[in-house]
C-alpha positions as CSV (number, residue, x, y, z in Angstrom):
1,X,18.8,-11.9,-9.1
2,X,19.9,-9.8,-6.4
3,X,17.5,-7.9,-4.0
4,X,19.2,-4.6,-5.4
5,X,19.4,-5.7,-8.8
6,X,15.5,-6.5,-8.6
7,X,15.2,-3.0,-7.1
8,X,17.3,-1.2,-9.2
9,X,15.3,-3.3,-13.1
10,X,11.8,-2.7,-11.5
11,X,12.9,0.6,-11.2
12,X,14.8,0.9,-14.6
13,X,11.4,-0.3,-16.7
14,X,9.5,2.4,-15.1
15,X,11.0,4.9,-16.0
16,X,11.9,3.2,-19.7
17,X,7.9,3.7,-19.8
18,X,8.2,7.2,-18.4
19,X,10.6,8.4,-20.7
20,X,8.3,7.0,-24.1
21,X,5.1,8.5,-22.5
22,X,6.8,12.1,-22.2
23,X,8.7,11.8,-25.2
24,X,5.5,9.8,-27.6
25,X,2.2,10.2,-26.2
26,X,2.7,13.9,-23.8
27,X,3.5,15.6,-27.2
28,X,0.4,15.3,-29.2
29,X,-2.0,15.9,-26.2
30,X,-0.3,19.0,-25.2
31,X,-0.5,20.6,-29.1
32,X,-4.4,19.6,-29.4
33,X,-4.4,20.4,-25.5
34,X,-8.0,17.3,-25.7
35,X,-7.1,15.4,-22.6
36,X,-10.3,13.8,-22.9
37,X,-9.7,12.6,-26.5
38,X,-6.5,11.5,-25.7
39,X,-7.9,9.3,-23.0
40,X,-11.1,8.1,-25.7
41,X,-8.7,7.5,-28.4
42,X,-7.5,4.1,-26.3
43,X,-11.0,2.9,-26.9
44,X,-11.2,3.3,-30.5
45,X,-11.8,-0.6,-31.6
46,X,-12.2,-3.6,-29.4
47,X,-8.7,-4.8,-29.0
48,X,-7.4,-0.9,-27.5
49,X,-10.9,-1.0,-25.3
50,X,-9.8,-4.2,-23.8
51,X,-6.1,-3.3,-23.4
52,X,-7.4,0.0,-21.9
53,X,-9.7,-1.1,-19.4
54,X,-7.2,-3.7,-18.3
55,X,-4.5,-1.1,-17.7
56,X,-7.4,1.1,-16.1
57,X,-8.3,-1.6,-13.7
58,X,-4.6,-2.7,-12.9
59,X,-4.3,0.8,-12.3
60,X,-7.5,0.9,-9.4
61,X,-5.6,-2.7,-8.3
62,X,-2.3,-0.9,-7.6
63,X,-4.3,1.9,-6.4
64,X,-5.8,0.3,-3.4
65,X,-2.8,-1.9,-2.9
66,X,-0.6,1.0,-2.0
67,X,-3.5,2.5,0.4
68,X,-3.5,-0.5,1.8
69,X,-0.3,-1.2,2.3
70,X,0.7,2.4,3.5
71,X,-1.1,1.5,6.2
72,X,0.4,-2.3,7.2
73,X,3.5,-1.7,6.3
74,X,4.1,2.0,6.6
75,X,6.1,2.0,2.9
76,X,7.7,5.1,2.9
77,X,6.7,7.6,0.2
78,X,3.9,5.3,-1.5
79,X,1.7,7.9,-1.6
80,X,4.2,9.8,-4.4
81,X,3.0,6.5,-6.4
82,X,-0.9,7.6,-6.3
83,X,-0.7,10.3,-9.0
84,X,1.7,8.2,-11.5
85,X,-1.0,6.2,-12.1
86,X,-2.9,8.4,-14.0
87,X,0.2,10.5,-15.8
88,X,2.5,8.6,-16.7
89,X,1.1,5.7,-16.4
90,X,0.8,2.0,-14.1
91,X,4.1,0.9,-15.4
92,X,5.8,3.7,-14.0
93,X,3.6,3.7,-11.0
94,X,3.9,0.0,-9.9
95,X,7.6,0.3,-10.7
96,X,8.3,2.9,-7.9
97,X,6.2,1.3,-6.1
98,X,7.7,-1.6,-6.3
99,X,11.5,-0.5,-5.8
100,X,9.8,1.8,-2.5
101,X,8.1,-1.3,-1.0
102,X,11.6,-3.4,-1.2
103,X,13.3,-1.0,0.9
104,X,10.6,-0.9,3.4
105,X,11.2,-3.8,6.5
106,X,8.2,-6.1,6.2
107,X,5.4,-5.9,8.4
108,X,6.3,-7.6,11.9
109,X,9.8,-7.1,11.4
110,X,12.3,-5.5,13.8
111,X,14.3,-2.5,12.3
């Protein structure tokens, strides 16, 4: 695949995930207006706790990536990445991220 077509798919399934958050989950929590039982009803049973925390965690992951890389490699715009994390979601998040970091020059690099 193509460094653009990479780009341009990383970029694609965030914003697939983007587009069913706004459209599936951003509905009900906005009628009840419970943010926090929104967030507490991913931890109803043991399986959605584990999938939860692991999207939670990947979430603090990508979250001190970025910060981290902002720094080394001066990524343009990863900051915009920060608050995706929480609303939409990682997917979205990492996706962006992603398609930003492939345009910046790696570390070391001439421009």
């Amino acid at each position: 695949m193509s460094g653009v077509a990479f780009r341009y798919v990383v970029l694609g399934v965030g914003l697939v995930f983007a587009a069913f958050f706004f459209a599936y989950v951003l509905p009900p929590v906005l009628a009840d207006g419970d943010i926090v039982g929104a967030f507490a009803a991913g931890f109803v049973n043991p399986f959605a706790s584990g999938y939860s925390l692991d999207t939670i965690l990947c979430g603090v992951i990508l979250a001190i990536w970025i910060v981290h890389e902002q720094r080394s490699r001066k990524t343009h715009y990863a900051w915009a990445c920060l608050p995706l994390i929480i609303a939409p979601g990682v997917a979205t998040a990492f996706g962006l991220y992603l398609f930003l970091r492939s345009r910046t020059v790696p570390a070391g690099a001439s421009s």
